[in-house]
C-alpha positions in Angstrom: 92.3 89.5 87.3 93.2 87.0 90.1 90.6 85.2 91.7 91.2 86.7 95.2 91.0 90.3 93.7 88.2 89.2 91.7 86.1 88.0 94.9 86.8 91.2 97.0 85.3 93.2 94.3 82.1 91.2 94.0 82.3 91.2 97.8 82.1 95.1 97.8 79.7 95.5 94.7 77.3 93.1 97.4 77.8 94.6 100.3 76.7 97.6 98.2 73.8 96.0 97.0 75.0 96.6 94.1 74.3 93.5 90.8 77.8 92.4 89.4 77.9 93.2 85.7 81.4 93.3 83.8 81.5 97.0 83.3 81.6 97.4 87.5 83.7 95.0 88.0 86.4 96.7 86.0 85.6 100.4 86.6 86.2 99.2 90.4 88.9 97.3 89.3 91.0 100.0 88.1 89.8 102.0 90.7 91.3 99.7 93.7 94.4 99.0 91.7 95.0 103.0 91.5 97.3 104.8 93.8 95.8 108.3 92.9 92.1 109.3 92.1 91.2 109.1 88.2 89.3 111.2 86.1 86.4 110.5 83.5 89.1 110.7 80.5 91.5 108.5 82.6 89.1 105.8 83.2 88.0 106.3 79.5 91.7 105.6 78.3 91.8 102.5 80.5 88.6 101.1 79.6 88.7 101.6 75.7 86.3 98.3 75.2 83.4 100.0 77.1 81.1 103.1 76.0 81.5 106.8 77.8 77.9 106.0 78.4 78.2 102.9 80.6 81.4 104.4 82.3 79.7 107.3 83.6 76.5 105.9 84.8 78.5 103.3 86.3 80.5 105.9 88.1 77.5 107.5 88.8 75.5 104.3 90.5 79.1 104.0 92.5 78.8 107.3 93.8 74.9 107.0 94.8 75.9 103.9 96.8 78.5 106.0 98.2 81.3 103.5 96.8 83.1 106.2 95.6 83.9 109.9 96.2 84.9 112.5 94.3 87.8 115.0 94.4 88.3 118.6 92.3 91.6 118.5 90.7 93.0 122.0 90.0 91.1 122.7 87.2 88.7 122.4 88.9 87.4 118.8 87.2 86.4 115.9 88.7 88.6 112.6 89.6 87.3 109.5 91.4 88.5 108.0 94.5 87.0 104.9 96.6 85.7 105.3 99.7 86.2 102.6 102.2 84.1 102.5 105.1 86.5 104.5 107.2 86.6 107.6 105.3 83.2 107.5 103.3 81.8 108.9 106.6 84.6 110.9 107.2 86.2 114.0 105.2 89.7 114.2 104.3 92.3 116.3 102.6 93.2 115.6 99.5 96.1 116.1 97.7 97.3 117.1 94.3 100.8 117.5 92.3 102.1 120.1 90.4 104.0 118.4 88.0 102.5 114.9 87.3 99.3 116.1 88.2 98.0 112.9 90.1 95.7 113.3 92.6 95.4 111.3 96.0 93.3 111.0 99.5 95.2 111.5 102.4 92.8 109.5 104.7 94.6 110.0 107.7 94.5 113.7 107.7 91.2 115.3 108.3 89.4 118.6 107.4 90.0 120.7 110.7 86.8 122.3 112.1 85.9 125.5 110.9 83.9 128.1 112.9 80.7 129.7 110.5 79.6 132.6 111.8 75.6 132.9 113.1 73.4 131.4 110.3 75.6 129.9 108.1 74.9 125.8 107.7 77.7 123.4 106.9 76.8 121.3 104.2 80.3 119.5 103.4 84.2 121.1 103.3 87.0 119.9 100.5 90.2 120.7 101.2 93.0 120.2 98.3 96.4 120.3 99.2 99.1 121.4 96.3 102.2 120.2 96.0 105.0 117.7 94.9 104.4 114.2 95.5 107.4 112.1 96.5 108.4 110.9 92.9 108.4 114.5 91.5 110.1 115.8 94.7 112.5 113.6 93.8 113.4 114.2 90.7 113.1 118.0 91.6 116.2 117.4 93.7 118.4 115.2 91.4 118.0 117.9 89.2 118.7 120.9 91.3 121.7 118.9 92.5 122.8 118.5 89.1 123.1 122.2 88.7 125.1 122.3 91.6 
């Protein structure tokens, strides 16, 4: 881990009054470095020197300190995204691919409003997009134009 990357993580474990052990500062390690949000098994692959036990209550202090969110994959299981300070107050779509599998936030599109009818309270919204993400897209076209 480089020193820069290394003092930004402490920075954000801090600022989330959060104490610096060695188990946080990889889970949230792996978890910046990530382009899509990781599940449980994911972060267990990744992190074979630490206990299930440790990563899941780690994951769970993160999300109690709202460091992280969560997002459904389509099964219906939980993966792990962090939440910046821009969109830990705000919802946003998420999106999920077909193929690979991978699932990512797509902070700069947000949950449109949604009209409940009388007596119905709004507690939160999750919106998951499906499709293919730009790597399997393109594939999906080299090989369609293959056929061709």
């Amino acid at each position: 881990m480089q020193e820069s990357d290394l003092e930004r993580i402490i920075q954000i474990l801090r600022s989330h009054q959060l104490k610096v052990t060695p188990a946080r500062l990889e889970v949230l390690r792996i978890i910046l470095n990530s382009k899509e949000a990781l599940s449980f098994p994911m972060l267990e692959k990744m992190l074979p020197h630490l206990d299930r036990t440790t990563i899941f209550r780690t994951l769970s202090t993160f999300l109690k300190k709202s460091l992280l969110h969560t997002v459904p994959d389509t099964e219906g299981k939980l993966k792990y995204a962090y939440s910046n300070r821009i969109n830990t107050c705000q919802e946003h779509i998420h999106f999920t691919c077909l193929n690979c599998h991978n699932t990512c936030c797509l902070p700069n599109s947000h949950i449109p409003f949604i009209q409940l009818p009388d007596g119905f309270q709004y507690s939160y919204a999750n919106l998951l997009v499906h499709g293919f993400c730009d790597t399997c897209s393109q594939e999906r076209a080299a090989t369609s134009a293959s056929y061709e």
